[in-house]
N, C-alpha and C positions, 0 to 999 in steps of 0.2 A: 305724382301729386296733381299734375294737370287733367291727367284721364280722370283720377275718381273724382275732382272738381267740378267735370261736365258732368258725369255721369249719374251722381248720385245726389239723392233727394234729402232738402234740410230745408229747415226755414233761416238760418242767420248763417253769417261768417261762422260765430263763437263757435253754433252746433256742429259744424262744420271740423271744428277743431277739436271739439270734444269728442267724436266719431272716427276720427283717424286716429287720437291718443289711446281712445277703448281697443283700437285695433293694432295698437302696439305699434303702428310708427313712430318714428324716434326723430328729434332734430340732432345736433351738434352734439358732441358730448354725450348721450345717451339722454338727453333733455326732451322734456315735454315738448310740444307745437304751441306755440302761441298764436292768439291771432296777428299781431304786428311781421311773426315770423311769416305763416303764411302769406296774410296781404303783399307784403314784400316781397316772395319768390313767385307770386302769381302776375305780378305786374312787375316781375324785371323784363325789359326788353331779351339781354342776352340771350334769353334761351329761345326764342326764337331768330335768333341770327343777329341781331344788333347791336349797337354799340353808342353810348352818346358821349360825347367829349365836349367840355366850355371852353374855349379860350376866352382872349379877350373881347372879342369881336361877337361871336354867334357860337351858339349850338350846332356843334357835329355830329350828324347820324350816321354813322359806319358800317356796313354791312361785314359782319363777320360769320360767314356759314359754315365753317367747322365748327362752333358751336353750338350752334340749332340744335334743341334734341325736342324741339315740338313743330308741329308743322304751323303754317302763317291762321289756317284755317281754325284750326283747335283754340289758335292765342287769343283769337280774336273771339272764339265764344265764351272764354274763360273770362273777357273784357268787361264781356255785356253781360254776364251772367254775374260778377265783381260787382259792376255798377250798380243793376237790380240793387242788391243786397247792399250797398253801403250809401247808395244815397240818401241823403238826408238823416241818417246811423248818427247820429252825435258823441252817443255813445262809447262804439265802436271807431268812430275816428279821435275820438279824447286818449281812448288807450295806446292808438298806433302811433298818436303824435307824442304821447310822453313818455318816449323810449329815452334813458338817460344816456348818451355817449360817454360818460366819464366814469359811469356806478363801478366803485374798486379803485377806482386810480388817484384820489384826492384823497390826501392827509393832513389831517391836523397836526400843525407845527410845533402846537406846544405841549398835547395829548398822548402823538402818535397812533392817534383813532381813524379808522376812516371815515369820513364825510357818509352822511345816511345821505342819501335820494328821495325827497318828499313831495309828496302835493300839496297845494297852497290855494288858498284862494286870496288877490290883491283887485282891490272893485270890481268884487262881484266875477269874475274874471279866473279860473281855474289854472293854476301856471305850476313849472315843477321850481325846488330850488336843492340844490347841497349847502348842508349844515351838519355843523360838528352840536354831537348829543348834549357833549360837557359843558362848552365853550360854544352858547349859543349865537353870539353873536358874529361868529366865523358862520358867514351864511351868502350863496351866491346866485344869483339869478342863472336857470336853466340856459337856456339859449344866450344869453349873454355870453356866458363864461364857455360855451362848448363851443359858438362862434368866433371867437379869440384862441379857444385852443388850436380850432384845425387850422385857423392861418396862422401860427407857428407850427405847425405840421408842413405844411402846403411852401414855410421859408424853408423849415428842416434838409426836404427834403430838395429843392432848389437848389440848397446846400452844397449837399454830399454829391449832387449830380454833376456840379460844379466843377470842368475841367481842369479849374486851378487847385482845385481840391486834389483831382486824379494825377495833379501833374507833381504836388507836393508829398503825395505817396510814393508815388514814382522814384521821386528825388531821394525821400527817407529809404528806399528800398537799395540803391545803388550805392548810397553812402556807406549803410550796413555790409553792403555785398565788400566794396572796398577794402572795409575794417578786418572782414572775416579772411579776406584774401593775405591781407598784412600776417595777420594771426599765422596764417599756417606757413608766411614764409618763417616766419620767426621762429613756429616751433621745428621745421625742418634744422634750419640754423642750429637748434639747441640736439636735437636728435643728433646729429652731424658728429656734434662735437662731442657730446656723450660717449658716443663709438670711438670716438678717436681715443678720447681719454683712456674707457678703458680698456681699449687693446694695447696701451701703450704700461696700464698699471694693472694688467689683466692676472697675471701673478701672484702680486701682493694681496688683488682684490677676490682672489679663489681659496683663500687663506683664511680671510676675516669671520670671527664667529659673530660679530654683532656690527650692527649700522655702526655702531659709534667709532670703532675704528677704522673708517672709509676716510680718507682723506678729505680736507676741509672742503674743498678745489671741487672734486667727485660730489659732494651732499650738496654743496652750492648750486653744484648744475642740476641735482636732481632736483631737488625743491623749485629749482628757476621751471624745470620741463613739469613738475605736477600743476605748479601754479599756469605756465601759457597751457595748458592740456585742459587747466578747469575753464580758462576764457574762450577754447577754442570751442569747447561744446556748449557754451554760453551763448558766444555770437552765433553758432551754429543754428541755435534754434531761433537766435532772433530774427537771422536774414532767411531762414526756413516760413516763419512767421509772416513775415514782411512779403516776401513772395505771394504765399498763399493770400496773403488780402489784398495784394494788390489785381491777383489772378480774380477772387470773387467781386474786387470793385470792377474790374472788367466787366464780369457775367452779367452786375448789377446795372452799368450802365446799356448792355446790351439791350436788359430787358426794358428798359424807360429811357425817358428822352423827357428833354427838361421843356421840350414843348406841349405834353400833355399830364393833364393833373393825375395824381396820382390816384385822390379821390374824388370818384364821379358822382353828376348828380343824380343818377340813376342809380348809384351804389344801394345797395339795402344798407339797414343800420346798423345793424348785428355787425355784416361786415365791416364800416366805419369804424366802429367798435375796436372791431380784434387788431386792423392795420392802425388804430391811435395805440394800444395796447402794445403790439409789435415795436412802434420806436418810442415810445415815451417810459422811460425807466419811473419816476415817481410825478407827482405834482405836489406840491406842500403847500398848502396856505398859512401865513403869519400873520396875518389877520385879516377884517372884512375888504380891505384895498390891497392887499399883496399877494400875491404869491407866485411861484417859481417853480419852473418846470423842467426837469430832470428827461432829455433827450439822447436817444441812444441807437444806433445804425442798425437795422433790422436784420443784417446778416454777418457783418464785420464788427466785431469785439472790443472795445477800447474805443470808437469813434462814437461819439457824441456831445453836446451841448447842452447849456444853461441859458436857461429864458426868464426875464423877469416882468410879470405882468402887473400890472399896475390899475385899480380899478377904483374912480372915481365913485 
């Protein structure tokens, strides 16, 4: 994308995008190129080796050159050549700024519709908002509302990162382990004694044409041995379970660290997008001041949260 950026001749972004579609490049999904998509992969740092992090203090530039797949030389004409083309673009930056982060994930409460993604104009002043079609008066200011979501993304995920978090999985997982251990003494116990029994009625019991004449003693243990045998493969898959998430909340915290944001500001939007998509199971609104947002762990099953936003 970079090479035929320098190389080839257009007058706009737009044309630009219209020229690699005719020529059958693809985004995500087998999806058209937009221009928002473009401008955003032409001006990500990463791919030229970088990296930008905020804490609370200052902007972190990081060099990451395993990732570079463009040299410093080329980024930097793709920059000037960027610029050319979008300065003073009104147009063109109207489009890239009104990329909705939430478009699909906001429901109406009372409808079960999803929130449409609109342009608006408020004095004179071009702005986006979600609004239910029905139920018009469920309607929420763009950046308001996508500003509040990602700082409950940005606690979310604070969250789960959260030692005390990994230390009460931990806890649930050994408890289970515990349980499952009791289980198989018990049912050895009940095995045990089965065998005893009936080596001792083995006679009688080579004899019987139907269950119902097995002695009471004999059916009692067996019903006792199918019932611990149904718990044993119960907790079996629980503390099987519990393992396995505690192994990928492992993986999870290897790959982050609760000192850097998950989402950067150098992120493209698309990608904001798919990682709000990734943990947020629904958003509902109940009406123009309420709604509630349905969170959910990006790779471990069962863990997530309920957020209640509240909007003035």
């Amino acid at each position: 994308m970079y090479e035929l950026f320098r190389n080839e001749d257009f007058d706009s972004v737009n044309q630009f995008v219209e020229q690699i579609n005719e020529r059958g490049y693809r985004y995500r999904d087998n999806k058209d190129w937009t221009y928002g998509n473009v401008r955003n992969l032409l001006k990500s740092p990463i791919y030229r080796g970088r990296r930008k992090y905020k804490d609370d203090v200052e902007e972190i530039d990081v060099p990451v050159p395993h990732l570079r797949i463009v040299e410093e030389q080329h980024w930097e004409e793709v920059q000037n050549k960027l610029l050319m083309f979008t300065r003073g673009s009104s147009e063109e930056e109207e489009e890239e700024e009104m990329f909705f982060l939430l478009k699909g994930l906001i429901q109406c409460n009372e409808c079960q519709q999803l929130l449409k993604s609109k342009k608006t104009k408020r004095k004179n002043k071009k702005i986006g908002i979600y609004q239910c079609e029905k139920h018009t008066k469920i309607k929420f200011d763009r950046e308001l509302l996508e500003e509040m979501i990602v700082q409950k993304a940005y606690a979310f995920f604070d969250e789960i990162l959260s030692p005390v978090f990994k230390q009460f999985l931990k806890e649930t997982a050994d408890k289970q382990a515990k349980n499952f251990e009791e289980i198989e003494r018990k049912l050895e116990r009940l095995t045990a004694e089965l065998k005893a029994k009936i080596g001792n009625e083995y006679d009688s019991i080579i004899n019987v044409k139907d269950a119902s004449e097995l002695s009471n003693e004999i059916k009692e243990l067996l019903e006792e041995l199918e019932y611990i045998s149904e718990r044993q493969e119960r907790f079996k898959d629980k503390w099987f379970d519990s393992a396995e998430t505690l192994k990928e909340l492992n993986e999870f915290h290897e790959e982050f660290s609760d000192s850097i944001q998950i989402i950067q500001p150098d992120m493209r939007k698309d990608l904001i997008q798919d990682l709000l998509k990734d943990i947020i199971q629904g958003i509902y609104a109940h009406s123009e001041s309420e709604i509630t947002v349905i969170m959910k762990h990006p790779h471990i099953e069962g863990v997530g949260g309920r957020e209640v936003i509240e909007l003035k």
